[in-house]
Every structure is written in structure tokens, then in C-alpha cells.
C-alpha positions in Angstrom: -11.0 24.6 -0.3 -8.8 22.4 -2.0 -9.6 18.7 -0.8 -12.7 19.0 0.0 -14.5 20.9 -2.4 -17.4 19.2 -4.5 -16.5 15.8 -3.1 -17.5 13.2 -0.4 -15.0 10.0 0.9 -17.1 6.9 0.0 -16.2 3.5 0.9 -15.9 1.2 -1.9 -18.1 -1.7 -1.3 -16.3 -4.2 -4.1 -13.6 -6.3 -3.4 -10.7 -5.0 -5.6 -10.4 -9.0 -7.0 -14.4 -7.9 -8.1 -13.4 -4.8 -9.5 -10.7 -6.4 -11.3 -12.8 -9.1 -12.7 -15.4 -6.3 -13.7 -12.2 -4.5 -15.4 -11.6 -7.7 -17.6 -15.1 -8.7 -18.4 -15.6 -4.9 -19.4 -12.1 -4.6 -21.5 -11.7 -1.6 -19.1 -8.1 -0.4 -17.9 -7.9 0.6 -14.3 -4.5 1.7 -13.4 -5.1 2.3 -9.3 -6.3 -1.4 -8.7 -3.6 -2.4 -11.1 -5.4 -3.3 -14.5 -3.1 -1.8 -16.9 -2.6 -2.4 -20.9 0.5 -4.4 -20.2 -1.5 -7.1 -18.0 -5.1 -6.5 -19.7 -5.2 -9.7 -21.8 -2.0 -11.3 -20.6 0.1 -11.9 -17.3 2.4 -10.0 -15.2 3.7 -11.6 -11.9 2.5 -9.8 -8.9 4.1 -11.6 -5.9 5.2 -14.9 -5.1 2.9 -17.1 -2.5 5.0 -20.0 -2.0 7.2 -22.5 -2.9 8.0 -26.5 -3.4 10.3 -28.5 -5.2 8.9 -31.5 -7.1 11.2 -34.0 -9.3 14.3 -31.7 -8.6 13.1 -28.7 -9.9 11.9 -25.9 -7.8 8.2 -23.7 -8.1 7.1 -20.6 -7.3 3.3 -20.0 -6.9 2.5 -16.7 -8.8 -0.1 -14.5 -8.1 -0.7 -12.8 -11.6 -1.1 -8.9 -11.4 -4.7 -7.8 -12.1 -6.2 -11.4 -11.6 -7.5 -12.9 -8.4 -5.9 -15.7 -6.4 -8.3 -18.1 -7.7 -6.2 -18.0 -11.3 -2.5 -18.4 -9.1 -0.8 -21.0 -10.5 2.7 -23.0 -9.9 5.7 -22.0 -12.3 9.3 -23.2 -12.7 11.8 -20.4 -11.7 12.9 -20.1 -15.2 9.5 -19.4 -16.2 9.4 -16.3 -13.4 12.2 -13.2 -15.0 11.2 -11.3 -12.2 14.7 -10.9 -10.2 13.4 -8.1 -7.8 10.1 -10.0 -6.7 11.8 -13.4 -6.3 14.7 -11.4 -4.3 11.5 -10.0 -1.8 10.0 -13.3 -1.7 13.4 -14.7 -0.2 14.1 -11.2 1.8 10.8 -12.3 3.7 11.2 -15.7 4.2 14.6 -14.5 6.1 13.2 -12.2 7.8 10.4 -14.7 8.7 12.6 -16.9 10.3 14.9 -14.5 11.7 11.7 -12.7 13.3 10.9 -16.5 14.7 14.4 -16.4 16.2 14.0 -13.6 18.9 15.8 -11.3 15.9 18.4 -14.0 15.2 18.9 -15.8 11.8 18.2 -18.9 11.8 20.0 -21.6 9.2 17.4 -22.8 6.5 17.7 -25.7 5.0 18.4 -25.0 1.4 17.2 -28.3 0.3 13.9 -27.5 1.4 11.3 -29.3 -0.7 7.7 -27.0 0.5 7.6 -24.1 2.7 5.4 -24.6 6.0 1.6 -22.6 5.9 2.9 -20.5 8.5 5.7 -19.3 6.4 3.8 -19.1 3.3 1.3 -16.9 5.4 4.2 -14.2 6.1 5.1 -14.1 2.8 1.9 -13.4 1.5 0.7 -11.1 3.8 4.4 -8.8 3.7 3.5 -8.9 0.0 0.1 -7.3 0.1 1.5 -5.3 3.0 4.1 -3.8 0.2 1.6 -3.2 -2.6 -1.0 -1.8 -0.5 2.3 1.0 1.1 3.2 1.6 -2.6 -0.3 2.4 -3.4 -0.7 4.7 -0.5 2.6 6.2 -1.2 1.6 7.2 -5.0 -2.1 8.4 -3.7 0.0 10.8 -1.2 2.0 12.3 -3.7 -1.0 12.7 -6.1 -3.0 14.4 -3.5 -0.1 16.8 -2.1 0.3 20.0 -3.3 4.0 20.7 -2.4 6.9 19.7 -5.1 9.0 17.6 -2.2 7.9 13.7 -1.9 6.4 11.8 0.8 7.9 8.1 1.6 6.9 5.2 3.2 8.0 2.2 4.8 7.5 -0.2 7.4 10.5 -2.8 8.3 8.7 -3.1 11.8 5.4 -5.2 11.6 2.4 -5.9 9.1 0.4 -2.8 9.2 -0.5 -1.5 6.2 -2.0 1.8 5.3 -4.6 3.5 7.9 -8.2 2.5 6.9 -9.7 6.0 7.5 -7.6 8.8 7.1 -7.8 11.0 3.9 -5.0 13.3 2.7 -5.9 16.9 2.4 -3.5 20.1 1.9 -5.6 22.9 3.5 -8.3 23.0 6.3 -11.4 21.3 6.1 -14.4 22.6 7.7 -17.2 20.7 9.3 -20.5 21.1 7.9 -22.0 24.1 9.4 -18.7 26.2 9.6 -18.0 28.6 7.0 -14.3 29.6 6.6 -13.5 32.7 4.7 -10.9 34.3 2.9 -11.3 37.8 4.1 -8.5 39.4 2.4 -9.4 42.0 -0.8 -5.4 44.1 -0.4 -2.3 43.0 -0.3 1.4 45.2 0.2 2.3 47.4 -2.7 5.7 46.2 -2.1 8.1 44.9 -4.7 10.9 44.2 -2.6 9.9 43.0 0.6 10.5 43.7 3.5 8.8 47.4 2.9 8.2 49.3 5.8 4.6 49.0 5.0 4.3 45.2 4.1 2.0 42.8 5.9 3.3 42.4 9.3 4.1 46.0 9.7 0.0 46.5 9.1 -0.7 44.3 11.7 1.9 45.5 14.1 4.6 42.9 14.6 8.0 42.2 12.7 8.9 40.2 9.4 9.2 36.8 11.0 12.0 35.7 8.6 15.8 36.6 7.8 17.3 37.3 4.5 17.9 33.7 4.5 14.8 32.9 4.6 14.6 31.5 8.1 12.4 32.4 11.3 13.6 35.3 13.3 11.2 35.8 15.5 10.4 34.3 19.6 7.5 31.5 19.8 4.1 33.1 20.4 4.4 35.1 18.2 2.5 35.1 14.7 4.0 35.1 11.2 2.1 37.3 9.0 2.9 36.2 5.2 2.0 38.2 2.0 -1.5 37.1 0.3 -3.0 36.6 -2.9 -3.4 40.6 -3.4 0.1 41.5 -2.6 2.3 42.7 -5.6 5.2 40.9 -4.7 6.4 38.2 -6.4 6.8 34.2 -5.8 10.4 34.4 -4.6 9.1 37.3 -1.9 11.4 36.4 1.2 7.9 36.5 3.2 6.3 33.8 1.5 7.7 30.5 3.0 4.6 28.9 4.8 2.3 29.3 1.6 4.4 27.3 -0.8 4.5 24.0 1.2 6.9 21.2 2.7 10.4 21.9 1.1 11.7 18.2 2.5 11.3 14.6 2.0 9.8 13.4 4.4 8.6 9.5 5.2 6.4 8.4 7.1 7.4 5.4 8.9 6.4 2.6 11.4 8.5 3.0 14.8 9.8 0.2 16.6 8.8 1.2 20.1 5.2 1.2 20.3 4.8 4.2 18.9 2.7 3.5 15.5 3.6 5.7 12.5 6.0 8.4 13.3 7.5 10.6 10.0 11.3 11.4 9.5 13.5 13.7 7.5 15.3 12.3 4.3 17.4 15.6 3.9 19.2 17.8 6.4 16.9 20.8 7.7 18.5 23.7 9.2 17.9 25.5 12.9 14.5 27.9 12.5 13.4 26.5 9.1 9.8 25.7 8.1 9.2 22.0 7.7 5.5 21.6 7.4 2.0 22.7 8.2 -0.6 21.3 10.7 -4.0 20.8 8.7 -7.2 19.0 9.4 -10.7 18.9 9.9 -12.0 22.1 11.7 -14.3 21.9 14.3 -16.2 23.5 17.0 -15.0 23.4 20.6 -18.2 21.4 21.8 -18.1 19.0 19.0 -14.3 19.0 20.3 -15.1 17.8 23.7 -17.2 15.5 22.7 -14.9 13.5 20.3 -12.1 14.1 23.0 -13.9 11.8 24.7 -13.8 9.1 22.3 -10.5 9.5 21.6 -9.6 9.4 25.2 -10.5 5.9 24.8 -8.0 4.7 22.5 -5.1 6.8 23.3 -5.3 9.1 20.3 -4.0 13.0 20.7 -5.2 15.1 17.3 -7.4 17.4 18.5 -5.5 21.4 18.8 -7.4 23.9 19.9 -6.8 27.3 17.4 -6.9 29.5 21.3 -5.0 32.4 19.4 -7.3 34.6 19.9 -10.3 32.5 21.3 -11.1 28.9 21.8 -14.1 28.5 19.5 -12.6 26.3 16.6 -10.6 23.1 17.1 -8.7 21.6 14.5 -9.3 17.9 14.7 -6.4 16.0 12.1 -7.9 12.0 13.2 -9.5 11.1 9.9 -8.2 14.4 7.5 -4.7 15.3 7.5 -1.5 15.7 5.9 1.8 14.1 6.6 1.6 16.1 10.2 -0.8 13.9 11.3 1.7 11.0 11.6 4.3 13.3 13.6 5.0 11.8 17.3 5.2 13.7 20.7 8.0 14.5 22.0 8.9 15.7 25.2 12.3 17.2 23.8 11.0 18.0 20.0 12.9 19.5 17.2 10.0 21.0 15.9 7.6 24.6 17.0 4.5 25.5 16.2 3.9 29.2 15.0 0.5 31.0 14.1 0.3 31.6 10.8 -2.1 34.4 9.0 -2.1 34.8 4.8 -5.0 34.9 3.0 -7.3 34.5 5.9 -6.7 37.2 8.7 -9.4 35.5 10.9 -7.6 35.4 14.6 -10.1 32.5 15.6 -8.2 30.8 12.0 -4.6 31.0 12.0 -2.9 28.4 10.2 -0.5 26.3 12.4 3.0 26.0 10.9 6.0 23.6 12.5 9.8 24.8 12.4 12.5 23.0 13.1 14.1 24.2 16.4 17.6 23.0 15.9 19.7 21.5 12.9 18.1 18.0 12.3 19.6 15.0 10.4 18.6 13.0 7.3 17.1 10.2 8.9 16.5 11.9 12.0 12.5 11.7 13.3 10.5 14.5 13.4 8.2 15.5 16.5 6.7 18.2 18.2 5.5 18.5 22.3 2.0 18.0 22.2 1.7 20.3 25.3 3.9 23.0 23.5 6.0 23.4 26.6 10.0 23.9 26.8 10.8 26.6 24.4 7.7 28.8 23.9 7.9 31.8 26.2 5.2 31.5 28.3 5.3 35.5 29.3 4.0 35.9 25.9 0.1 37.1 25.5 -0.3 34.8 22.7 2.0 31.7 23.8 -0.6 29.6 24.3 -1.7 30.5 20.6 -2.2 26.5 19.7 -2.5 23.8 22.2 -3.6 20.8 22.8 -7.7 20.5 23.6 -7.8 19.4 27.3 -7.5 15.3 28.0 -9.3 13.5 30.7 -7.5 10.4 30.6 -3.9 10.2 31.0 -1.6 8.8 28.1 1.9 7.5 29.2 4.5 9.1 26.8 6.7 6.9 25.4 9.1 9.5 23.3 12.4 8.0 25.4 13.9 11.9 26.0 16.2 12.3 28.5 13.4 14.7 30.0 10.4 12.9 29.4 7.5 14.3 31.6 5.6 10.3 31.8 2.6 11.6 30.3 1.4 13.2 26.8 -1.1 15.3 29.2 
């Protein structure tokens, strides 16, 4: 499966200052730790580190793209022409002091002559925080296999890019569990809906309008044409299949919260906004990560219950942008079952649709308990849930009807 296949995650053990002094010694260009032709054998500023005026004339200390800190060195402003780094190196100064001053701006001298460590500090650290976000943001959009980009930012604190979480675009099994593709025939249609296309054969309704929207009540499963089907790629019944039509960002909240993800374009009432994919999983081994993750708080274990409760899917360390999506206790997102190429009820793939019109800008979440709008009269409306907690976790979505609790 794609993102997994013929390849293991293995931590570098360089520094990326070794590997870029490797990349010189070599002659070698590098361009994902930022050795490119343009900085090979000359210098680029990177970011700023501080500042001090000496004689009336004001310097800049300039870490040089591609080299380590060792090689930084002081320059005159009119050596710099780098309008848009000097502009972020002054942005976070500001918002050093303004952070300082309970959110208020404070006045800065502007005759300053050197910049205290502390605020030197900031600086430096917000300007590794941005390279490292850009850097995760371009590895995102490499990895994802959906035409619509991913965004990120943080205007909140200094966190940078999770340490162990690897993008993927489908599921990804754990060793020992083998995940099929059972389908060999498709519908013979050619204008779908048919009366004998793919969720006819399995006995429910086409879960979509001509629009191109979901029809159908929650709990119950979408059935999408396959691989085999004649129909075309504009069939009106593939929607799940060709990915995330929206920007979407993942950003830092400013409530506690961590990373939460929100829409950049408007999304309409019952559309498809994205797909739930991780690590697959036995129940056992389930119950006993649960437990670990208990402990700090964490909720990405869903059981796939559809049809049984054998497999888990466990998003904490492989994921797409889904796995940054908050709880909410009034969500504007769904989750559906969702069978393709794989007809395996243990299997179904778990799709989010938006439950209401959402705004650009708006954050996205789902109820991590799947309660409120599913019809719980329905055989199958517990088709995805949570795996069972054993240690409470105070919710702290803000809804009107917030139930305290993400369990």
C-alpha cells in the first residue's frame, strides 16, 4: 500500500549542521536540508540571530543558509538585501515583547545599541521554528496524494513539527496483518447510477446526489465504484477515492488544545472533506496501547466495529492531515463507512463529511464518541467508534453542549 510499501522510518542519527558539512566537503547538493546550487560554494542568509549597533551603524548577525552557526557572522544592514527575513526578524522581536507584556505592545527603544540574550533567544528559536514548519509543510504536500494543499502555521507558541508522526495516504497494516484487495468485478455501468451498480449489489442506496453530495442517514455505508468498474473518473460515485477536495491547515490552537486543522475554502452541508487513515491494528494490541496513551491524554485509537471489532485503526504515529482534527462535542464533521476496492466488512475505510455549511477559516472537528447526529436505531451506527478509555480526559472543545469529558 502506498506509504508503506518497501520502506522503514529510520531516524537520522546526524545532526543536519553534520550533514550539511558532509554535503560541502563532498561537493554534494542536498536540497531537503537546504544545500542547494545557489548556496553550494557561496552564501545565502538564512535568518537573522541578533543585533547591535557599534560606531552608529547597526548589525545583524547572519546565520548563512547551508552552513552551521559556527561560520555566523556580523553584517551591516546594507550588506543583508533580504527585506522579508529582516521584516521577520523585527515581526518577532515585537511579538517578543508584546508576548512579555501580558499581549500588550510594549514601546522599544529604537535607539537600542544590543538586543538582551533573552530576546536574541526568541528570535532564534521562532526562526528555526519557521524553517522546520516550512519543511514539514513541503514534505506534506510531497507525500499526499490528493491535488488540494495542506498549510501550516503556528502564531501561538514554539512548537515545531511532531517528532514521530509519518504522513501516509492509505492504511497501514501492522506486521502480521494482511489486508487485501478482494475485488476482481466491478459495475458494467457507464452512466452511473445503474440499477445494477455497486451499492445496489450490496443492497443499500447510492449514497450521493447528482451534485455530488451525501444523501444518505449516518450508519449507513457508502459503497463507491472500484478499480474493475467501467465507469469513468468523473462517475458521480467516486468521491471518497479521489481525495481531500479543500485546503486545509493544520494549525496550533490557542486553548490548550495542540494542533487542530481548519478549512481555507467554504465546504458545503453533506460534502466529503477527508479520510481517516492509520496504522491498522489488532484489538489486543489496541488495548494494550490504549493504555499508554491513557497516560498522556492522547485519543487515536477507532475501533473498525462495522461488522466486528477485530481490527483497530490506531492514527498516533501514521496518519494523514485527520490525525490533527480536534473533538468536538458539537462537530461539523461525520464519519461514514466506506467500502471500494476492498469489500472486507472487518476493513471499511472511514470517511468525514461535513454536517453543515462550514466557513474558510472555520476549524474542523469531529465527536470522538460519534454521538448527536448518528441514528443510534441503526444496526450499523456504531460502525466506527472510539476504542474504550479507562481514564477520563476533560474536553476542552468550548460548545455550548460540551459533555466535560472526551469519554
Amino acid at each position: 500500500m502506498e506509504g508503506w510499501r518497501g520502506a522503514w522510518y529510520v531516524p537520522c542519527l546526524a545532526s543536519l549542521e553534520t550533514l550539511q558539512e558532509l554535503c560541502r566537503k563532498e561537493n554534494l547538493r542536498c536540497k531537503s536540508i537546504g544545500i542547494t546550487n545557489r548556496n553550494l560554494k557561496s552564501y545565502e542568509v538564512e535568518y537573522l540571530c541578533d543585533y547591535k549597533v557599534e560606531e552608529g551603524t547597526a548589525y545583524y548577525l547572519v546565520k548563512w543558509k547551508g552552513w552551521p552557526e559556527s561560520s555566523n557572522t556580523w553584517e551591516p544592514e546594507k550588506n543583508l538585501n533580504c527585506p522579508l527575513i529582516l521584516q521577520n526578524f523585527l515581526s518577532d522581536k515585537n511579538e517578543y515583547f508584546s508576548r512579555m507584556g501580558g499581549g500588550k505592545a510594549l514601546k522599544v527603544r529604537n535607539h537600542v545599541k544590543a538586543l538582551q540574550p533573552a530576546v536574541a533567544d526568541y528570535i532564534v528559536k521562532k526562526a528555526k521554528q519557521r524553517i522546520a514548519l516550512q519543511r514539514w509543510k513541503e514534505e506534506l504536500n510531497r507525500k499526499k496524494n490528493h491535488k488540494a494543499m495542506i498549510l501550516v502555521e503556528n502564531t501561538v507558541d514554539l512548537e515545531g513539527p511532531p517528532l514521530d508522526f509519518y504522513y501516509i495516504n492509505e492504511y497501514k497494516p501492522a506486521p502480521g496483518i494482511n489486508v487485501v484487495n478482494g475485488i476482481t468485478t466491478g459495475c458494467e455501468c457507464t452512466d452511473c447510477p445503474a440499477e445494477k451498480c455497486c451499492p445496489k449489489e450490496a443492497g443499500f442506496i447510492l449514497a450521493y446526489n447528482k451534485q455530488k453530495k451525501l444523501k444518505i442517514q449516518p450508519g449507513l455505508p457508502i459503497y463507491e465504484c472500484n478499480s474493475f468498474c467501467r465507469c469513468g473518473p468523473d462517475c458521480p460515485n467516486r468521491i471518497v477515492q479521489k481525495g481531500t477536495p479543500y485546503t486545509l491547515c493544520i494549525f496550533r490552537t490557542n486553548n490548550g488544545r495542540g494542533w487542530g486543522v481548519k478549512t481555507l475554502q467554504k465546504i458545503k452541508t453533506n460534502s466529503f472533506v477527508m479520510e481517516y487513515v492509520g496504522e491498522v491494528i489488532t484489538s489486543e494490541e489496541a488495548e494494550r496501547r490504549g493504555q499508554l496513551y491513557d497516560n498522556q491524554g492522547n485519543t487515536y485509537l477507532f475501533d473498525l466495529d462495522y461488522d466486528s471489532d477485530e481490527f483497530t485503526v490506531d492514527a498516533a504515529r501514521y496518519g494523514n492531515v485527520s490525525h490533527f482534527v480536534n473533538h468536538s462535542c458539537d462537530p461539523n464533521l461525520q464519519v461514514f463507512n466506506v467500502f471500494i476496492d476492498n469489500l472486507d466488512l472487518r476493513l471499511p475505510r472511514i470517511a468525514l463529511f461535513s454536517t453543515r455549511a462550514i466557513k474558510a477559516g472555520e476549524e474542523l472537528t469531529f465527536d470522538y464518541q460519534m454521538k448527536g447526529s448518528i441514528d443510534l436505531t441503526s444496526d450499523s451506527a456504531d460502525g466506527l467508534s472510539p476504542s474504550r478509555k479507562r481514564i477520563r480526559t476533560v474536553c476542552k472543545c468550548g460548545a455550548v453542549c460540551c459533555r466535560g469529558y472526551l469519554n
